[in-house]
MARLO-201777 format. One record per residue (C-alpha): residue number from 1; residue in three letters; x, y, z. Coordinates in Angstrom, 1 decimal, padded with zeros to 4 digits, m for minus. Layout:
<nodes>
{NUM; ALA; {X; Y; Z}}
...
</nodes>
This chain:
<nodes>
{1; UNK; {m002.2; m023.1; 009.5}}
{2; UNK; {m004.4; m024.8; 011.8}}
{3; UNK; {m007.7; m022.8; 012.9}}
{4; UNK; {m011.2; m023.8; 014.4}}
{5; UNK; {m014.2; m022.8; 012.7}}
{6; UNK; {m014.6; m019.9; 014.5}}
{7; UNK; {m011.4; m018.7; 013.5}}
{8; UNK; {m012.1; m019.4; 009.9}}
{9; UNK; {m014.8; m017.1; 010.0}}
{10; UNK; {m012.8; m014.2; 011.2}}
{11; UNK; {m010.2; m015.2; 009.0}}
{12; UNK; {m012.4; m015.3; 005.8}}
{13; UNK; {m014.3; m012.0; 006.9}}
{14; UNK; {m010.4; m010.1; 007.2}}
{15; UNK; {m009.8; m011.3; 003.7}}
{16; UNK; {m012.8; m009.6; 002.3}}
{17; UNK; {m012.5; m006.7; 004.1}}
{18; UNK; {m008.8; m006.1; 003.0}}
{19; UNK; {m009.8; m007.2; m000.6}}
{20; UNK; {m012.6; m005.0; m000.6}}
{21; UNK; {m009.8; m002.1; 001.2}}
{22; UNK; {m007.4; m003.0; m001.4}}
{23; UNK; {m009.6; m003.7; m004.6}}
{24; UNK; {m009.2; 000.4; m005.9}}
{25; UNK; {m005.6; m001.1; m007.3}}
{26; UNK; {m007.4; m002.9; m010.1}}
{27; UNK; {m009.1; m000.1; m011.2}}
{28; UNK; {m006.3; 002.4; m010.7}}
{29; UNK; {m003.3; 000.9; m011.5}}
{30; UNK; {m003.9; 000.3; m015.0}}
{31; UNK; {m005.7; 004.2; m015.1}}
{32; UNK; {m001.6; 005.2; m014.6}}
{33; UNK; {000.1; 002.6; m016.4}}
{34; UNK; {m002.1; 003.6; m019.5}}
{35; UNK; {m000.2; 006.9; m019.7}}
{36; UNK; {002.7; 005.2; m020.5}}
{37; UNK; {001.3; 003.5; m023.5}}
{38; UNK; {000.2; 000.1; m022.0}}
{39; UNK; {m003.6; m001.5; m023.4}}
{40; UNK; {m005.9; m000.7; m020.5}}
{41; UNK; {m007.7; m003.9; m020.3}}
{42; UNK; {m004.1; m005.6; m020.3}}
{43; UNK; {m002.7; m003.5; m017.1}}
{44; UNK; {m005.4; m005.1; m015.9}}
{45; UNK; {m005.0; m008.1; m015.9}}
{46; UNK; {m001.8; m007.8; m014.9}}
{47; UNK; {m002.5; m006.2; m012.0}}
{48; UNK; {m004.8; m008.9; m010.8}}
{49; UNK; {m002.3; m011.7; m011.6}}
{50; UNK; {m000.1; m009.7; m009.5}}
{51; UNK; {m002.1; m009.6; m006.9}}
{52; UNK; {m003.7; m012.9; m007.1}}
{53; UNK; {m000.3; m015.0; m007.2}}
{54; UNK; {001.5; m012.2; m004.5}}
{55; UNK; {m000.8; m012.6; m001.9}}
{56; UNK; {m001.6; m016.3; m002.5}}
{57; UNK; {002.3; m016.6; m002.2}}
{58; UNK; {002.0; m014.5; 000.9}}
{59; UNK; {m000.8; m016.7; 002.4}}
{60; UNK; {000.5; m020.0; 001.2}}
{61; UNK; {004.3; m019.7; 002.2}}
{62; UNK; {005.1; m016.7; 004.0}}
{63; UNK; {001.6; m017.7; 006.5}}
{64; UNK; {001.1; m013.5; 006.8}}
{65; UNK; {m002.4; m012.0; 006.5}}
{66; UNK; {m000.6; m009.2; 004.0}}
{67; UNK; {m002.0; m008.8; 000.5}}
{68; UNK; {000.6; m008.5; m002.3}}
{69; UNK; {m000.7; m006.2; m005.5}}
{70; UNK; {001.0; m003.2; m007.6}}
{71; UNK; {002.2; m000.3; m005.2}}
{72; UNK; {000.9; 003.0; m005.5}}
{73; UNK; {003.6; 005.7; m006.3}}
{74; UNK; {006.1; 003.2; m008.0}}
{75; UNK; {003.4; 003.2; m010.3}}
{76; UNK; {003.3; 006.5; m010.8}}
{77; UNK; {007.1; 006.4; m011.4}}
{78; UNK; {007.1; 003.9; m014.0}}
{79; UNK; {004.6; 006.2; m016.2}}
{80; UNK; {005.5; 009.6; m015.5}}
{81; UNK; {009.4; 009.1; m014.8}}
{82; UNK; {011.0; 005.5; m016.2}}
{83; UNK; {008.9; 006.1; m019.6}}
{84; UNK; {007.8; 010.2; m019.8}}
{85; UNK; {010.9; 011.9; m018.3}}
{86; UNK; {013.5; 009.2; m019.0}}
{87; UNK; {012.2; 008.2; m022.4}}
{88; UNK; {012.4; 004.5; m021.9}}
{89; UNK; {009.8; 002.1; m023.8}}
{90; UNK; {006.8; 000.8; m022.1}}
{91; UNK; {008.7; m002.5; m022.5}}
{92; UNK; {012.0; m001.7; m021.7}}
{93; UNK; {010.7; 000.0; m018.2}}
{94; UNK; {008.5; m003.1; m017.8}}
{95; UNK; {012.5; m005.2; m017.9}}
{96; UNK; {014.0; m002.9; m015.3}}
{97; UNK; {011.3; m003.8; m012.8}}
{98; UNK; {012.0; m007.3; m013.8}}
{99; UNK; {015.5; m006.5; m012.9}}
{100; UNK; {014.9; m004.5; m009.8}}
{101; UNK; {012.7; m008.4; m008.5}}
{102; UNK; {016.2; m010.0; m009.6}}
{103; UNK; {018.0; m007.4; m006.9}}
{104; UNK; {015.4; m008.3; m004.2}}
{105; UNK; {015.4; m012.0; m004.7}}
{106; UNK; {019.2; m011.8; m003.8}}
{107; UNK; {018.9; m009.1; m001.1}}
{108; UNK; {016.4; m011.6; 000.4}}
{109; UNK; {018.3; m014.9; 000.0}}
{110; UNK; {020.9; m013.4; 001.8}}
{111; UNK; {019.4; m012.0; 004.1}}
{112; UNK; {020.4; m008.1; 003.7}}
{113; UNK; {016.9; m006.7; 004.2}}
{114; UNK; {016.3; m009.0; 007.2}}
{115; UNK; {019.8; m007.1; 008.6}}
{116; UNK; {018.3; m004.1; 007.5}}
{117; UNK; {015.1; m004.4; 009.4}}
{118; UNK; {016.8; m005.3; 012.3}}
{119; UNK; {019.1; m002.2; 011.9}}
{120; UNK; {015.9; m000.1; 012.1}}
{121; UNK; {015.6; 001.4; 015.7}}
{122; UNK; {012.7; 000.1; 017.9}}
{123; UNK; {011.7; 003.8; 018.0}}
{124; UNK; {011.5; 004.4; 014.4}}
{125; UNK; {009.9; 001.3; 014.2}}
{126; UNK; {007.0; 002.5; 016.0}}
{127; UNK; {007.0; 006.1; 014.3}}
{128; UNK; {006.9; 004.4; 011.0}}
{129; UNK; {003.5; 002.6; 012.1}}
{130; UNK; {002.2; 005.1; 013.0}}
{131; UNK; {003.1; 007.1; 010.0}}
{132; UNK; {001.5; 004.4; 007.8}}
{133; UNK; {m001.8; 004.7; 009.2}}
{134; UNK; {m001.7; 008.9; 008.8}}
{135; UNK; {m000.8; 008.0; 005.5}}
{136; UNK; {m003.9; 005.5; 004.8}}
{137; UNK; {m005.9; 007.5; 006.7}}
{138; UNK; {m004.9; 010.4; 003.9}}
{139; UNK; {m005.7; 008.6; 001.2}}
{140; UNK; {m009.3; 007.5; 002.8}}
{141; UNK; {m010.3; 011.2; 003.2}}
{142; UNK; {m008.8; 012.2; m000.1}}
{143; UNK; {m010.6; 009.5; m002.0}}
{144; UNK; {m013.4; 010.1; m000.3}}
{145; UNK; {m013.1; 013.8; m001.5}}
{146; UNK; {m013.7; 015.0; 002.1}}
{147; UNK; {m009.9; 016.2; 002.0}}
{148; UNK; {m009.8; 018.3; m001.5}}
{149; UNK; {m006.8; 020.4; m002.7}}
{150; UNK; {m007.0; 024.3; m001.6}}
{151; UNK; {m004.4; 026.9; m004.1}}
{152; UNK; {m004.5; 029.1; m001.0}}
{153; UNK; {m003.7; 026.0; 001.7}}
{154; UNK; {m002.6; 022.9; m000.1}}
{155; UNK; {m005.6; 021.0; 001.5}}
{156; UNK; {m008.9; 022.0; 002.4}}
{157; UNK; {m012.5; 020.6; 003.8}}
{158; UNK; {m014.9; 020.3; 001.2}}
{159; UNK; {m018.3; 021.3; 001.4}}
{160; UNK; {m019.7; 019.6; 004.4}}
{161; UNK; {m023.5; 020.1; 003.2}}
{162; UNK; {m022.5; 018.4; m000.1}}
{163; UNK; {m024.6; 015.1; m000.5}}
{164; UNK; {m021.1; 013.3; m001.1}}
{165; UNK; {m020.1; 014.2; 002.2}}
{166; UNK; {m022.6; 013.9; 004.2}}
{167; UNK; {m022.9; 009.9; 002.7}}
{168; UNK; {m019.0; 009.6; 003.5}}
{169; UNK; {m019.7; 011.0; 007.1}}
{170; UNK; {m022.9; 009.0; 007.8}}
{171; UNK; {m021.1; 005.7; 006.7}}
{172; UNK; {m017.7; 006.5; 008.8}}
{173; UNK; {m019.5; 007.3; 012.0}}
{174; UNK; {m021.6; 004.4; 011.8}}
{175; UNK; {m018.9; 001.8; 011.0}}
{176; UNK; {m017.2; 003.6; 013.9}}
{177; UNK; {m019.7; 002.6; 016.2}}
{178; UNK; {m019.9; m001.0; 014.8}}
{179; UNK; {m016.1; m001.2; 015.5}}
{180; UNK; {m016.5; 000.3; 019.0}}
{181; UNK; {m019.1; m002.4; 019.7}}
{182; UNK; {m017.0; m005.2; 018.5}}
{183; UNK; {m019.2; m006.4; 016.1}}
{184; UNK; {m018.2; m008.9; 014.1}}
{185; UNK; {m017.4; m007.7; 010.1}}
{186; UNK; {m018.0; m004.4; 011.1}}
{187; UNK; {m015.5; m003.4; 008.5}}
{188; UNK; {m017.5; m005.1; 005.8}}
{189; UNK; {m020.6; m004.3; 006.9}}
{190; UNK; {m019.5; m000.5; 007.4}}
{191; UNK; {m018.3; m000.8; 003.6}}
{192; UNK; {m021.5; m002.2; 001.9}}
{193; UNK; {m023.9; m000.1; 003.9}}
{194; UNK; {m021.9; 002.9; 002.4}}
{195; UNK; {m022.0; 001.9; m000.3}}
{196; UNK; {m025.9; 001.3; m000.2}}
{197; UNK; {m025.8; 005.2; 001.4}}
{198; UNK; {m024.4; 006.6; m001.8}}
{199; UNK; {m026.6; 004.8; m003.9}}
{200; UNK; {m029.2; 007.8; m004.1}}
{201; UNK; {m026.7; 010.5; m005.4}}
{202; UNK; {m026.9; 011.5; m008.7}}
{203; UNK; {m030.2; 009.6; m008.7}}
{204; UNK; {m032.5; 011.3; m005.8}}
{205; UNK; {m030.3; 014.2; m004.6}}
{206; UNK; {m027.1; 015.5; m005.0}}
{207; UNK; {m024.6; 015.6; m008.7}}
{208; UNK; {m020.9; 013.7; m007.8}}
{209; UNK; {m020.2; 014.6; m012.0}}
{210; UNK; {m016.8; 016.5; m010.3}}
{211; UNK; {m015.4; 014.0; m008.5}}
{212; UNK; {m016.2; 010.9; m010.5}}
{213; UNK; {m015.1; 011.6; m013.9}}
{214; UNK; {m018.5; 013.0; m015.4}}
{215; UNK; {m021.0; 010.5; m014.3}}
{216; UNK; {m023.6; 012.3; m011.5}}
{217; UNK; {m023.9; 008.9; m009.6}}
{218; UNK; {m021.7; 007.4; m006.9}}
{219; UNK; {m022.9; 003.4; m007.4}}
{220; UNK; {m022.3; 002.6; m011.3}}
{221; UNK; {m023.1; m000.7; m012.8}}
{222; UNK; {m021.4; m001.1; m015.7}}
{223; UNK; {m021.9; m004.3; m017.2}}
{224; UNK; {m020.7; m008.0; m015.6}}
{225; UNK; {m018.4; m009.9; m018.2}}
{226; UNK; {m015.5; m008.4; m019.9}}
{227; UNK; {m012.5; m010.8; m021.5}}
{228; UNK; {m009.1; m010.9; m020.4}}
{229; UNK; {m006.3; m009.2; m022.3}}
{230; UNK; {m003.2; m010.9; m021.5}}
{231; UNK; {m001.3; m009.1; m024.5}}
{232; UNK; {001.2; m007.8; m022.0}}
{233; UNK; {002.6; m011.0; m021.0}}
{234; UNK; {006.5; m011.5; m022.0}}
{235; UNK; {006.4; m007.9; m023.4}}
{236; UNK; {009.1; m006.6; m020.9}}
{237; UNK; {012.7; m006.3; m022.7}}
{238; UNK; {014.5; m008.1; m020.1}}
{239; UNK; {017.9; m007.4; m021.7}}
{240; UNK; {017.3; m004.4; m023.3}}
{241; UNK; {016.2; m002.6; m020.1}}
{242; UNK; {020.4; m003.6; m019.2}}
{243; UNK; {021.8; m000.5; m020.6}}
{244; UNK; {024.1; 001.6; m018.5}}
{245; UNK; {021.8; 004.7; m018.6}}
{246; UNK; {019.1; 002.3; m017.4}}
{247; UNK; {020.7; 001.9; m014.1}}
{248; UNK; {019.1; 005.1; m011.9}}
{249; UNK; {015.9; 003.9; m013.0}}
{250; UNK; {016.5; 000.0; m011.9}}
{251; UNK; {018.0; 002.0; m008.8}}
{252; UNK; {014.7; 004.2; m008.0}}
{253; UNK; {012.5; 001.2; m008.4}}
{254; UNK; {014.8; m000.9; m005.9}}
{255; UNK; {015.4; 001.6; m003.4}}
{256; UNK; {011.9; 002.4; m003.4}}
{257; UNK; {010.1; m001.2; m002.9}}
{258; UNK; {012.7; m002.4; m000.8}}
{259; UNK; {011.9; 000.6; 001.7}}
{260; UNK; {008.1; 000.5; 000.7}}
{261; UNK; {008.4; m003.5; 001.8}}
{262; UNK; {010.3; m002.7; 005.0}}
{263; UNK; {008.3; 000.3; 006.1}}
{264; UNK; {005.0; m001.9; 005.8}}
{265; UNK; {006.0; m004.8; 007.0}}
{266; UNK; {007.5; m003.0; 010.0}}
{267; UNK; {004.2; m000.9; 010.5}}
{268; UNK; {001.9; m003.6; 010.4}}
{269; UNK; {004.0; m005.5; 012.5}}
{270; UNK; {004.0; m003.3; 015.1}}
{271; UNK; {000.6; m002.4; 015.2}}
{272; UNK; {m000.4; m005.6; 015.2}}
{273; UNK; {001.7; m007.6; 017.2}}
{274; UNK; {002.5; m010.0; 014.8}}
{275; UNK; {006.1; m010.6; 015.9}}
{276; UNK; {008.8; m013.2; 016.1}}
{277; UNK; {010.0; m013.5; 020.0}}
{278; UNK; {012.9; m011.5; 018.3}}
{279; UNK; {010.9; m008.3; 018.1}}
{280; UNK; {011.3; m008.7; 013.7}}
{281; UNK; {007.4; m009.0; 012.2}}
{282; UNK; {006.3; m012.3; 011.5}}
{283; UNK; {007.7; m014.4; 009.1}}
{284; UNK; {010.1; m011.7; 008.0}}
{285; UNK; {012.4; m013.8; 005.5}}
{286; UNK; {009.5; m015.6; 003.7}}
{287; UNK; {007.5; m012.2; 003.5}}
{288; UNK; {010.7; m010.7; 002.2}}
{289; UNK; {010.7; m013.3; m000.6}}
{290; UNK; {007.3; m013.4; m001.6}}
{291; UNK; {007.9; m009.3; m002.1}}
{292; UNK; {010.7; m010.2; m004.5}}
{293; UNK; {008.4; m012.9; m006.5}}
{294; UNK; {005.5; m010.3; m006.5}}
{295; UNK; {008.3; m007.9; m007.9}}
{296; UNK; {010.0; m010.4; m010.5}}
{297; UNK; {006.6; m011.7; m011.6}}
{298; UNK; {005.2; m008.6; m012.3}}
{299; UNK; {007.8; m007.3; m014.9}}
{300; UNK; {007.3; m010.7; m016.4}}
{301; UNK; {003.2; m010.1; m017.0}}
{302; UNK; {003.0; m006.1; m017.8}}
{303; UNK; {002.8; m004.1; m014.6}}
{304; UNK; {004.9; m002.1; m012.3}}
{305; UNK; {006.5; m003.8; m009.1}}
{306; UNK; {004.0; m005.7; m006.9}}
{307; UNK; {004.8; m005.0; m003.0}}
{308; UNK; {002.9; m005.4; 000.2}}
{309; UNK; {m000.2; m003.2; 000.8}}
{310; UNK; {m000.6; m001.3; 003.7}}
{311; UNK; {m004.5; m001.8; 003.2}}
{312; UNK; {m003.2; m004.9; 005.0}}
{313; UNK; {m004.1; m003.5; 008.0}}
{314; UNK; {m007.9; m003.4; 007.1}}
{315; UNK; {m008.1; m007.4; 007.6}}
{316; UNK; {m005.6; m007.5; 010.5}}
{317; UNK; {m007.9; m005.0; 012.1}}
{318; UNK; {m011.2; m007.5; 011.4}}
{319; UNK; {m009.0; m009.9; 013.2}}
{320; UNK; {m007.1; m011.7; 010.3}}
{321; UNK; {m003.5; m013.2; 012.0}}
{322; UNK; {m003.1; m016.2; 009.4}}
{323; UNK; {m002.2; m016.5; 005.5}}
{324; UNK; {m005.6; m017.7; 005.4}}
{325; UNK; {m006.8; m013.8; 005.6}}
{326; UNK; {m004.2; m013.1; 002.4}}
{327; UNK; {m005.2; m016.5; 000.7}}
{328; UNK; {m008.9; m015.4; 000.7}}
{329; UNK; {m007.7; m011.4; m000.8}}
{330; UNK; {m005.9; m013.3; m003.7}}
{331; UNK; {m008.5; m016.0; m004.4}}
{332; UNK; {m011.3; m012.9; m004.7}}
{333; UNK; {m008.8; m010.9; m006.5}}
{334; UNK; {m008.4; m013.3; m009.4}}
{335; UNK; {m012.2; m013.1; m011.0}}
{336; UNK; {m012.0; m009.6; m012.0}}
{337; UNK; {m009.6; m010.2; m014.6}}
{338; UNK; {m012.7; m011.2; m016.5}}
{339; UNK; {m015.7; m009.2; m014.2}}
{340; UNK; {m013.6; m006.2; m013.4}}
{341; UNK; {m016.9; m003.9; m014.1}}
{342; UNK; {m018.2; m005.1; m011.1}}
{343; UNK; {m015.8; m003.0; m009.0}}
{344; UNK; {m017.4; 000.2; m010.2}}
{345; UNK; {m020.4; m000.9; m008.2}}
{346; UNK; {m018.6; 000.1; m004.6}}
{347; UNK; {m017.2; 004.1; m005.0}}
{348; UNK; {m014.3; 004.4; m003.3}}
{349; UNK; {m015.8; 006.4; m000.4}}
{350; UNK; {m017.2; 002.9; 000.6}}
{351; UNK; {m013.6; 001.6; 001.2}}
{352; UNK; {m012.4; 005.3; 002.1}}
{353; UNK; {m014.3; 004.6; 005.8}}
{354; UNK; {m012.2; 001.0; 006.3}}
{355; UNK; {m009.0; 003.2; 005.4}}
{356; UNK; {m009.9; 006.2; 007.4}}
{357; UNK; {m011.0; 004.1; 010.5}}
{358; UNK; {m007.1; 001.4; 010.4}}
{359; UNK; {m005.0; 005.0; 010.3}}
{360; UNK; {m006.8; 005.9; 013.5}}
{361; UNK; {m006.2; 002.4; 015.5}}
{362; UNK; {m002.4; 002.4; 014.2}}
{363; UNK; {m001.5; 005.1; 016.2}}
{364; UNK; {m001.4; 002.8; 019.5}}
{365; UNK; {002.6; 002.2; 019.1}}
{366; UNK; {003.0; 006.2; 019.6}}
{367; UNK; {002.7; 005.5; 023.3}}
{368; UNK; {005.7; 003.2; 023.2}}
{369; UNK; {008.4; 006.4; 021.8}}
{370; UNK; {010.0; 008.5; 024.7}}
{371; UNK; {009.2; 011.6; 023.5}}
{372; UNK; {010.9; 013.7; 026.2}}
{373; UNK; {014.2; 012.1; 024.6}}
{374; UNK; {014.9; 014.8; 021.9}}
{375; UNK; {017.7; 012.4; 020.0}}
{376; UNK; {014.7; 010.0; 019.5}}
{377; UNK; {011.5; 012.4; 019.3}}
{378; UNK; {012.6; 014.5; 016.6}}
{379; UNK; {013.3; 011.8; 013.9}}
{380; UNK; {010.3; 009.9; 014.7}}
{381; UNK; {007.9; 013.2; 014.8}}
{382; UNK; {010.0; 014.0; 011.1}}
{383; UNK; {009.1; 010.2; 010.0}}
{384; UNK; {006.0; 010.8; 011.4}}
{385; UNK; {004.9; 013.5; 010.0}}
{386; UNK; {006.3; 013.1; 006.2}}
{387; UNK; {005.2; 010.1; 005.1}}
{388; UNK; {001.7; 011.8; 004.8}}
{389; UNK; {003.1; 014.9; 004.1}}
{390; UNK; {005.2; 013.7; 001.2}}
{391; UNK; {003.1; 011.3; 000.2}}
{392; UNK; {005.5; 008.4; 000.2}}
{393; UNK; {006.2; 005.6; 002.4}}
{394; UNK; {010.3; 005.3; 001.1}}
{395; UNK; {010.3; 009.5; 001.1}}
{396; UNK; {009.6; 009.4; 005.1}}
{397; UNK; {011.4; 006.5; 006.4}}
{398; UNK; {014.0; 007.7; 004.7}}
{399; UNK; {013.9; 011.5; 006.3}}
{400; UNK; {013.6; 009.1; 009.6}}
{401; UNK; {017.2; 007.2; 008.8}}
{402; UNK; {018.9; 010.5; 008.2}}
{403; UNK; {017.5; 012.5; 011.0}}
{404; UNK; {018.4; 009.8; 013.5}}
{405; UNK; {021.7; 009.2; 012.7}}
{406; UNK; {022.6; 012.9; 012.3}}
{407; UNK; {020.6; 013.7; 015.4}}
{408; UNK; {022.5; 011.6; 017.3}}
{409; UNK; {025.7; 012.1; 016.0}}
{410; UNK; {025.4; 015.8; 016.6}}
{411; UNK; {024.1; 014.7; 020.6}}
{412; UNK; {027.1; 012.9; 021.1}}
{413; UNK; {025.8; 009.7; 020.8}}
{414; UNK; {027.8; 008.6; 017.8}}
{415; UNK; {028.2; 004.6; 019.1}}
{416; UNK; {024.7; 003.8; 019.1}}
{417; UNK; {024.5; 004.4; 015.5}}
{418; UNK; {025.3; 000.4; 013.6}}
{419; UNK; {027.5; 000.3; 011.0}}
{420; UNK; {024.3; m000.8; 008.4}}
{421; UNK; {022.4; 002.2; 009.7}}
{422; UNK; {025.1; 004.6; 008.6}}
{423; UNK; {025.0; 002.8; 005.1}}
{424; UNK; {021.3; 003.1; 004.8}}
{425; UNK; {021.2; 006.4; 005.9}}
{426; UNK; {023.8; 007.1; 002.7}}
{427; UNK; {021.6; 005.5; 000.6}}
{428; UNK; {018.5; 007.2; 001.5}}
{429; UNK; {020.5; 010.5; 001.1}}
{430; UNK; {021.5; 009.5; m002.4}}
{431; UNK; {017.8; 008.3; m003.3}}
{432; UNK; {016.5; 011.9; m002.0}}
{433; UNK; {019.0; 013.5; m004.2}}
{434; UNK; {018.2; 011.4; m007.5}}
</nodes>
């Protein structure tokens, strides 16, 4: 992991401009996981131990500029299905994610989800990139409250003269034109000078009371110093969560990182470039395994399963191609187990602009699907389109798998389908069923 000084610059820079993509998670994360029970301040630091050993795994061994922390969505799972619908414990959902890292660790040593991946047609390969970065770009707007819900539309505009909006729009366009000039840390810079943007609201104009939880200002400082609660280490019920009517739920949260993994790792692959001469992403094996640590590890100190973050592709986009990008991620991650106030100070309409401004740059692999071929432009428009739509990663890959194979079954084309595709494509229409 040899770089010149230059290099390390750019490298450093892409690690704080994913971390400061990425850093929502700490914030977040344990916001869901206290539904189901869990000590706030505990999910905490959980979730920063997750992310701090994940992505300094995923730096140190795996040499990928990927952050590891707690996935969006799986979380939600664990609170509001594993321990709400399904009734398990707190402790005994926090064993079958322990369980579901024992699965991956295997998959990974023998190398299923590298055959998996390279199971995955080119094509689909692309339209999952591309559907990752409609899907980041989503969740920039919609944490940015530019994008709000409508009863009569799903989705509406909000009020464009709103002082919220107007600091959102001032800080994307000019981060924009810092990234069109190539300068260097325009991500960052975009982020912190939004962030200085919104300072005013709720002080000199403006009331953001509705969209951040009561409190009429944007920038909140909310103290420095707060001690760690590690109370939620070796909580998880690693063999009480082995019960028979455990299994759907070890099942969901399997099915669901392992395509989660793939899907981003595929995504960021190809809209980076960063590519074995094989066409697989970069270090694919080691990546894989680091995933299953993150996974195992994170049943073992109180949060739901850790998996690669497509905020990734903030840092690869400041021009972060080493582990030295992820390194740098972890290493900043780890403090805020014990000055996680200071997060409150940059909303999340600051990082909304990084997220907003990746979706747009990983459309380039769109170019590379033959879109006049129907048998491969309707799957990858329908993986396309629903991981946005759906709001999950594992939901629209796994639309993609079915839609291809049946799409070209039904065109004649039944020999082009592999044997491991026909098996993933019955799995993902068993996880959609579930």
């Amino acid at each position: 992991m040899t770089t010149n000084t230059a290099n390390l610059r750019t490298e450093l820079l892409a690690g704080l401009s994913t971390f400061l993509a990425a850093f929502y998670i700490v914030i977040v994360n344990p916001a869901i996981l206290s539904d189901a029970g869990m000590p706030f301040g505990a999910v905490v630091t959980a979730t920063v131990l997750v992310a701090g050993f994940g992505s300094l795994m995923m730096g140190l061994y795996a040499k990928n500029p990927i952050v590891v922390a707690p996935g969006m969505g799986i979380n939600a799972f664990f609170t509001y299905s594993a321990v709400i619908q399904y009734g398990l414990t707190y402790q005994e959902a926090l064993g079958t994610v322990f369980w579901s890292g024992v699965i991956f660790l295997l998959l990974s040593f023998f190398k299923t989800r590298e055959k998996i991946i390279q199971s995955i047609p080119e094509a689909l390969r692309h339209a999952v990139s591309a559907g990752i970065g409609l899907f980041i770009c989503f969740i920039g707007f919609q944490n940015a409250h530019f994008i709000v819900s409508s009863p009569a539309t799903l989705v509406a505009m909000t009020d464009f003269r709103d002082p919220v909006t107007l600091t959102f729009v001032a800080g994307l366009l000019l981060t924009g034109g810092l990234i069109a000039r190539k300068v260097t840390g325009a991500i960052v810079i975009g982020i912190l000078f939004t962030t200085v943007l919104a300072w005013p609201v709720g002080r000199w104009w403006g009331d953001a009371s509705l969209i951040n939880f009561g409190s009429p200002t944007l920038v909140n400082y909310t103290g420095l110093f707060s001690m760690a609660d590690f109370s939620l280490l070796g909580e998880a019920a690693i063999l009480g969560s082995l019960q028979y009517a455990y299994i759907p739920v070890i099942f969901v949260f399997t099915f669901t990182i392992l395509f989660d993994g793939i899907s981003t790792f595929v995504g960021l692959a190809e809209a980076s470039g960063l590519k074995d001469p094989d066409g697989t992403p970069q270090n694919m094996r080691k990546s894989l395994l680091t995933d299953a640590c993150a996974t195992l590890f994170a049943g073992l100190v109180g949060s739901s399963s850790g998996t690669a973050f497509i905020e990734s592709a903030v840092g690869i986009e400041a021009g972060g191609r080493t582990g030295i990008t992820a390194i740098t991620a972890g290493l900043l991650f780890l403090p805020f187990m014990f000055f996680s106030p200071l997060l409150s100070v940059i909303p999340p309409m600051a990082s909304s602009v990084a997220l907003v401004l990746v979706g747009s740059f990983m459309m380039i692999p769109l170019v590379q699907i033959r879109w006049r071929k129907a048998d491969e432009a309707i799957p990858c428009f329908l993986t396309l389109v629903l991981i946005p739509f759906t709001y999950s990663l594992s939901t629209g890959i796994s639309f993609g798998f079915i839609s291809w194979t049946l799409v070209k079954v039904l065109s004649g084309k039944r020999r082009e389908i592999r044997p491991i595709l026909a098996i993933i494509t019955a799995c993902s229409l068993f996880f959609l069923w579930i």
